[in-house]
Every structure is written in structure tokens, then in C-alpha cells.
C-alpha positions in Angstrom: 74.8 99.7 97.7 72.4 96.9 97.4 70.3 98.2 95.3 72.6 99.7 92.9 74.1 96.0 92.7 71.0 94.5 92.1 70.0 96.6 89.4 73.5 96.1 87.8 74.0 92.2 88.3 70.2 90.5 87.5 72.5 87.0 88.5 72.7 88.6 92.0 69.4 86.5 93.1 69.9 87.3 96.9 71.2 90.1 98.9 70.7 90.8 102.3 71.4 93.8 104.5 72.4 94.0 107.7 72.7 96.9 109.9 70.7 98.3 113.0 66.9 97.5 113.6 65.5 101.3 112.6 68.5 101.5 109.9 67.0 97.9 108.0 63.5 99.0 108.6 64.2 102.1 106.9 66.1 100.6 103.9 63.1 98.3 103.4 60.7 100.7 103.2 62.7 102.2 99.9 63.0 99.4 98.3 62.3 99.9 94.9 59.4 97.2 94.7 61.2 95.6 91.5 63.6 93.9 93.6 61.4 92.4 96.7 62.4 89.0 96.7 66.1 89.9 95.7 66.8 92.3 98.3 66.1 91.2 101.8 66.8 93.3 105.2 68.0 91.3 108.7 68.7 93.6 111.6 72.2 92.3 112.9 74.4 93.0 115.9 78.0 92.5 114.1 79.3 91.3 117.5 77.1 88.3 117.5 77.7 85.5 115.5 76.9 86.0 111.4 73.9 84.3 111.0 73.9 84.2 107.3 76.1 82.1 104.7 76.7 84.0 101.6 79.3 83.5 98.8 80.6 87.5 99.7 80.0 89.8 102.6 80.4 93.5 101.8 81.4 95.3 104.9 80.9 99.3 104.1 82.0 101.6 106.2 82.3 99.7 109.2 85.9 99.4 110.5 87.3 102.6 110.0 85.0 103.6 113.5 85.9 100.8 115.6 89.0 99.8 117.5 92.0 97.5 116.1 90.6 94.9 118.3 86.8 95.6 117.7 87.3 95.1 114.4 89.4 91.8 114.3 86.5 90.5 116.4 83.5 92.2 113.7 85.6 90.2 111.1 86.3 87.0 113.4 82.4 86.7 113.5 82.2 86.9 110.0 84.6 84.2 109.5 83.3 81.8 111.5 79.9 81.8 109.4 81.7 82.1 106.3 81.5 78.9 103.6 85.5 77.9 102.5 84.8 79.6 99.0 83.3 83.1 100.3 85.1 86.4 100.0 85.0 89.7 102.5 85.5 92.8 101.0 86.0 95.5 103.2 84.9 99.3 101.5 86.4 101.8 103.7 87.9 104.9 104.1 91.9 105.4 103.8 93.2 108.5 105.6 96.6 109.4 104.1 99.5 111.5 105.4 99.1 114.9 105.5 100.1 117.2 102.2 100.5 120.7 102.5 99.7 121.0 98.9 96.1 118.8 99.1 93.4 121.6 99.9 92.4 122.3 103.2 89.0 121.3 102.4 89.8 117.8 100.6 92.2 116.8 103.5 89.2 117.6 105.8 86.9 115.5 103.6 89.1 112.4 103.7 89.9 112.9 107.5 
């Protein structure tokens, strides 16, 4: 997602991803070399306290695998970092009631 932003917004200057130690180190290493500089990668526990201040935090399929509580304390984290003016957006996946007349094989896919 990063890197698709960057390529789309040249004002994003600086973007940084956060995710597990092997999942950063692996993102890093295909980084298209055009945006080194604009793309950075911080391995980050999202139960410690968000080290980074950033004007909007993208939280990608994150919350959907956690607990109610375990993800009001993911976001809490956030928060407490966050500058007044910054933003969360959250991109996850919404599971809807079931529909007899949705394919077996969509309502799989969205479950």
C-alpha cells in the first residue's frame, strides 16, 4: 500500500511501515529503489507505545484478527502518539449477514 501511494502522491515525502521484524525486512528489500528516502520500514510491536508522529496512520488489516479489547488498546497506542490534527483510518474487512442468494464461494471470500 505504500508503495502504491507513493507512486500516486509525489507530496507524500515520508511514509513509514510498520509491521513485524521479518515482515519490514522483507518489504525493504522490494522497495522499488525510486522511492528510498520516501519509503522507510520500522519493525513495531502495535502493543507498545507508537513511536512515530505522522499527520495519518493507515491501519490495514489489523483489527478484524484481534479481540474488541485488543484492538481498543492497538488504537489507544496510537492515540497517545498521535499530533491533535492527525487522522486514523482503519482498512478492514466487513463481514455482512448471511444471503442465501450471495454465492457460496463470495460469502466464503468475505468471511
Amino acid at each position: 500500500m505504500s508503495v502504491a501511494l507513493a507512486k500516486a502522491h509525489k507530496n507524500l515525502t515520508k511514509l513509514v511501515v510498520q509491521d513485524y521484524k521479518h515482515t519490514v525486512e522483507q518489504g525493504e528489500a522490494q522497495l522499488p529503489s525510486e522511492l528510498t528516502g520516501r519509503v522507510s520500514f520500522m519493525p513495531h510491536n502495535f502493543f507498545e507505545p507508537q513511536p512515530v508522529k505522522a499527520d495519518v496512520y493507515i491501519m490495514r488489516h489489523i483489527c478484524h484478527n484481534w479481540s474488541t479489547e485488543n484492538s481498543a488498546k492497538i488504537i489507544q497506542n496510537i492515540v497517545q502518539g498521535m499530533k491533535p490534527e492527525s487522522k486514523i483510518l482503519l482498512v478492514e474487512v466487513v463481514v455482512v449477514p448471511s444471503n442465501k442468494e450471495e454465492s457460496s464461494i463470495a460469502e466464503r471470500y468475505m468471511r
